[in-house]
N, C-alpha and C positions, 0 to 999 in steps of 0.2 A: 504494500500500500504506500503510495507516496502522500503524505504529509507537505502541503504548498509551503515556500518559502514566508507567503501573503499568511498564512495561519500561525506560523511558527513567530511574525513579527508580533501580529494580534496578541497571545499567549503572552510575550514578552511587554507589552505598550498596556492592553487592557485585563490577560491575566485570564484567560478563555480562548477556546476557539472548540467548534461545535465537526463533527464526522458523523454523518447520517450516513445509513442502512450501511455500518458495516463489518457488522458480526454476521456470522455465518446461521443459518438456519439449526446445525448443530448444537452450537454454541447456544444460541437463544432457545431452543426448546430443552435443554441439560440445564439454565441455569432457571428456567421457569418450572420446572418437575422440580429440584432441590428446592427452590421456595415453599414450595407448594409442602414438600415433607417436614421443612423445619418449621414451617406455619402450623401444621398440625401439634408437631412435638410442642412446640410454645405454647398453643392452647390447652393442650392437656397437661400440661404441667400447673397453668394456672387454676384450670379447674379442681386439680387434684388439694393445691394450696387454700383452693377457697377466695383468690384474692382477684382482682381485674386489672392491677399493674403490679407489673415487674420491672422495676429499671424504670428505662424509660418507652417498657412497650404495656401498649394499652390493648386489654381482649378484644379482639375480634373489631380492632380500629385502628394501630399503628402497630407494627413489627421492627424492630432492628435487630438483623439475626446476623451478627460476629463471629468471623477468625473460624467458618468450618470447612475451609481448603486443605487444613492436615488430614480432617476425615472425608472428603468428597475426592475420587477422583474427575469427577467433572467439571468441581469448582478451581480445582488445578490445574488441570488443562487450560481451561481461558486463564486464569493470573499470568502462565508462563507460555503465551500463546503469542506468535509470530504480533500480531496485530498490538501486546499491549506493548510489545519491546518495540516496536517503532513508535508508540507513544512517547514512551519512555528518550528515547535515545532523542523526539524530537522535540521534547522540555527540560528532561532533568539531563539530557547529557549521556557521556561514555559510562558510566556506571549508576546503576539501581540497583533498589532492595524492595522486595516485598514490605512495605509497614502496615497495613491492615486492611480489612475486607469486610464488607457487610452487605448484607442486604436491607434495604428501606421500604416498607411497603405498608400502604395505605388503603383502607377496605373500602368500599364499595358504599357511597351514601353519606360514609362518618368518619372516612379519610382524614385525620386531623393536620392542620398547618403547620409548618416549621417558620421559625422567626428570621431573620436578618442575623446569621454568623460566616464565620469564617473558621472553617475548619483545624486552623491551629490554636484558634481560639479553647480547644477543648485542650489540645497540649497545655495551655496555660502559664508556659516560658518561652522566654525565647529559642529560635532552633531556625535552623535555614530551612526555606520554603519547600513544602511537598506538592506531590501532584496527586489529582484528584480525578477519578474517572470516571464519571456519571453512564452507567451504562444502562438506556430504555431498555426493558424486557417488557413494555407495550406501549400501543402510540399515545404519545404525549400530547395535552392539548392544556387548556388552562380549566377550564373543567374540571378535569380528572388531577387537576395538581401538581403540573409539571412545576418544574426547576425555573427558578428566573438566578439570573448571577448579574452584579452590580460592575461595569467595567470602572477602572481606578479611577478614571477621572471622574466615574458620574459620585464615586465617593469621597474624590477629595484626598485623595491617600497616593503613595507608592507602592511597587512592589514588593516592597520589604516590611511595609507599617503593620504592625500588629499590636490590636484594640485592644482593650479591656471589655470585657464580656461577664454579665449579671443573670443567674437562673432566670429565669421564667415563671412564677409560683402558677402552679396548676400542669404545666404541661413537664417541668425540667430540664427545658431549653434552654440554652446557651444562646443569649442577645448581645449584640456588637454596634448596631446601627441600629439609629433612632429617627435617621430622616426621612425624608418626603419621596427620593426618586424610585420610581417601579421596579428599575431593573428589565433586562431583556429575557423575557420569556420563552423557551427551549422549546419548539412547538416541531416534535420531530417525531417521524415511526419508529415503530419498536426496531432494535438491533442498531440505534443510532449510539454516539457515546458525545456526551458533555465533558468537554478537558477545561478543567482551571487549576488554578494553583491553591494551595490551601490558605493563600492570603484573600482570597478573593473572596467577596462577600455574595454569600447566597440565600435563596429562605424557597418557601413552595405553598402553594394555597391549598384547600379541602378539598379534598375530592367527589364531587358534585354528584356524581354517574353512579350508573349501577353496577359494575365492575371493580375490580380493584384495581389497581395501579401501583405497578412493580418497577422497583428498580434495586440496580445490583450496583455499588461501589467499590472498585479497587485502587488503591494507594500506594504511590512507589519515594521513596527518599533516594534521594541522592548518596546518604550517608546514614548509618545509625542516626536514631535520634535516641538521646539519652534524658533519663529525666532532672531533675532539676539539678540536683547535685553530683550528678555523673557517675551514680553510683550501678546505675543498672541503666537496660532499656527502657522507653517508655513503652514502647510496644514491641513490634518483632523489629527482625533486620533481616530478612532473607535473601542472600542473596541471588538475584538475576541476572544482569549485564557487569560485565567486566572487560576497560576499554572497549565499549562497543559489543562484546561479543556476547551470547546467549553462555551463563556459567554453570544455567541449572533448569531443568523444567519442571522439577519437583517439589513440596512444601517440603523442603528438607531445612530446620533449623542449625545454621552454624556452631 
């Protein structure tokens, strides 16, 4: 897949740039059946609990299901799949790591909103920029809650600025921006990918429809990210590319 030089500047100037339809029909129907299994598992877990939030997923209305590429071979395949390494290689450069994976998904009616953050805003220190890979597993409208991402200048920021971010009481979202601009709206079919950087501010509205609205996220660092005091990781470091080259196609922890 070539990656424009015209997107790669974008990426770098407003901190985004959008690849529609281009996951594989493979890919997309592997990572919509793993949804689909760990949607279950979560609701029967809650049920078994007795409670309707866990974290920060609500029953049978918001999902964030994390880090199950060690146990999916399907969710492993796409991490270390020809398509994310040229992501990779055309934002963060000759070397990646795996740093974390989830899926986002939003029910059908009562799909609830995400506020205005920035993904490193959950790190909560400073750390050099990650990349973020918004991957549609169905078509995206505003409707149904797609993705909008704020380009820097409509925030006001650089590449590098990183907010201070306050919960959310009710939902436990992480908020960054409090202003007035809308943001550009990802209005793409399923197997499309949204690229920005984790400085880049994003948020998504309710999902209106009678469907759910799936989406899968995978994350590459450039470097370990370590947590605040350097004592450990904050999340994983797997590594991927090495000068350019594919090191690994496996969730194999170093």
């Amino acid at each position: 897949m070539q990656i424009s030089e015209a997107q790669k500047e974008q990426y770098r100037k407003q901190g985004y740039f959008i690849l529609e339809s281009v996951m594989t029909e493979a890919q997309l129907e592997g990572l919509r059946d793993e949804c689909q299994r760990y949607i279950d598992k979560y609701n029967a877990e809650m049920e078994a609990k007795g409670v309707e939030v866990l974290g920060i997923n609500h029953y049978k209305k918001r999902y964030f299901i994390s880090n199950r590429g060690d146990e999916s071979p399907i969710i492993s395949s796409f991490l270390f799949s020809d398509l994310m390494a040229d992501v990779c290689r055309a934002t963060l450069g000759d070397d990646a790591y795996l740093f974390n994976e989830q899926y986002v998904v939003k029910a059908a009616e009562v799909g609830m909103k995400f506020g205005w953050h920035q993904d490193s805003g959950y790190v909560g220190h400073y750390h050099r920029p990650y990349l973020s890979c918004w991957c549609a597993l169905d078509d995206m409208t505003i409707e149904n809650g797609t993705v909008y991402v704020l380009p820097y200048e409509s925030a006001g920021m650089t590449s590098d600025d990183l907010f201070d971010h306050t919960v959310e009481e009710g939902s436990n979202d992480k908020v960054g921006y409090h202003g007035d601009e809308p943001g550009v709206p990802a209005i793409v079919p399923a197997g499309s990918v949204v690229v920005f950087s984790s400085r880049t501010f994003h948020r998504s509205g309710t999902n209106t429809t009678s469907k759910m609205r799936r989406s899968y996220l995978a994350q590459y660092s450039a470097e370990p990210i370590m947590n605040q005091d350097g004592s450990a990781l904050w999340a994983q470091a797997i590594p991927f590319l090495k000068n350019g080259e594919v090191v690994s196609r496996e969730y194999v922890k170093a």
